[in-house]
C-alpha positions in Angstrom: -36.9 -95.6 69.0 -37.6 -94.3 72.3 -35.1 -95.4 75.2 -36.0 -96.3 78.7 -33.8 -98.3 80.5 -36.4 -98.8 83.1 -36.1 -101.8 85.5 -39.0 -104.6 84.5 -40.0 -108.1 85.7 -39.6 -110.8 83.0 -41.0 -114.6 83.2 -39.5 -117.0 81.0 -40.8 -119.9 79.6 -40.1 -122.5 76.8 -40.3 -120.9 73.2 -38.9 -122.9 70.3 -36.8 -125.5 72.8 -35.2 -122.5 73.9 -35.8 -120.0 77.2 -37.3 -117.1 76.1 -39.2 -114.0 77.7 -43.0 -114.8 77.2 -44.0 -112.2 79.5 -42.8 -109.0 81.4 -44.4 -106.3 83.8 -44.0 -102.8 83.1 -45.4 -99.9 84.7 -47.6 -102.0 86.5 -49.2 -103.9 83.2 -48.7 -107.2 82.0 -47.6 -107.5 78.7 -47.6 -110.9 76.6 -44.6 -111.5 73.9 -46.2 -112.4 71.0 -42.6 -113.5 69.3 -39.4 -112.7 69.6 -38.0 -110.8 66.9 -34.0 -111.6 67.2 -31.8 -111.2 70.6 -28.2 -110.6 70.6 -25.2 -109.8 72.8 -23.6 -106.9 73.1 -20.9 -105.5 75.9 -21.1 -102.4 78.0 -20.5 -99.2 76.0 -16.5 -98.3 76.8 -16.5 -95.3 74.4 -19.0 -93.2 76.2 -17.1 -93.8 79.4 -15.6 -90.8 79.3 -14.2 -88.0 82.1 -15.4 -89.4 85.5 -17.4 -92.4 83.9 -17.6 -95.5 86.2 -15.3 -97.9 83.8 -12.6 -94.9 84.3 -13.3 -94.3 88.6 -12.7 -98.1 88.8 -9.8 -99.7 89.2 -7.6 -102.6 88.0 -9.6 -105.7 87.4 -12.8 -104.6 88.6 -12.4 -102.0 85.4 -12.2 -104.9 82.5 -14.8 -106.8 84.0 -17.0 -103.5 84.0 -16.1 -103.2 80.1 -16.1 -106.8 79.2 -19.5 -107.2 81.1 -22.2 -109.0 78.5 -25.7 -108.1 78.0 -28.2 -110.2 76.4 -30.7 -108.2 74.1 -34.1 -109.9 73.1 -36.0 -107.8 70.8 -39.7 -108.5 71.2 -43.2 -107.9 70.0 -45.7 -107.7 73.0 -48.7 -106.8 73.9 -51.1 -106.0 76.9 -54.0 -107.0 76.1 -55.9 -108.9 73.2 -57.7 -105.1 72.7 -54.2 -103.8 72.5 -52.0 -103.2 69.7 -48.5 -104.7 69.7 -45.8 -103.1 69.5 -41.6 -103.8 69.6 -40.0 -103.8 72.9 -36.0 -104.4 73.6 -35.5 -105.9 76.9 -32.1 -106.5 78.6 -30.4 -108.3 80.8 -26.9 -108.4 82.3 -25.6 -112.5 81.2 -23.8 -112.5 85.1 -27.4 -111.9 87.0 -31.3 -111.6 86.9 -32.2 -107.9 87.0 -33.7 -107.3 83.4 -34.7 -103.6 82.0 -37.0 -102.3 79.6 -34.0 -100.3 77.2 -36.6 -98.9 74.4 -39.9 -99.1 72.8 -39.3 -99.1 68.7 -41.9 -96.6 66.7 
């Protein structure tokens, strides 16, 4: 698995009565979910927080929220093209907001 954590564009659409990522630009190409593997939710990673980290420089409430934060994981396969091979993409977003990222490719 290669990680990225790049920011992307998602649309969303209706798959299986639910909203789903159908399509997302990266690196200025279009690429088409094809299915969706499985998604989860996971919270922000406290334990490698360490010396200086952001969860420790904040303060007071503003700290737990930063630790308790959610993200929603969709693991997909996409491609870019019908010539294309797919491959497995995990894209994130935080559950409080919008802005969604490309986190890794999977070999």
């Amino acid at each position: 698995m290669r990680r990225y954590d790049e920011p992307i564009e998602v649309r969303s659409g209706e798959v299986d009565g639910e909203l789903a990522p159908v399509q997302f630009l990266w690196r200025r190409r279009l690429w088409r979910v094809l299915s969706v593997e499985t998604r989860w939710k996971e919270t922000a990673d406290w334990w490698s927080r360490g010396a200086g980290g952001r969860a420790e420089a904040s303060i007071g409430a503003d700290a737990d929220a930063d630790l308790l934060a959610e993200s929603e994981v969709w693991r997909v396969v996409a491609s870019p093209g019908a010539s294309a091979s797919p491959g497995v993409y995990e894209l994130a977003h935080p559950v409080s907001h919008d802005a969604w990222s490309l986190r890794a490719v999977v070999d």
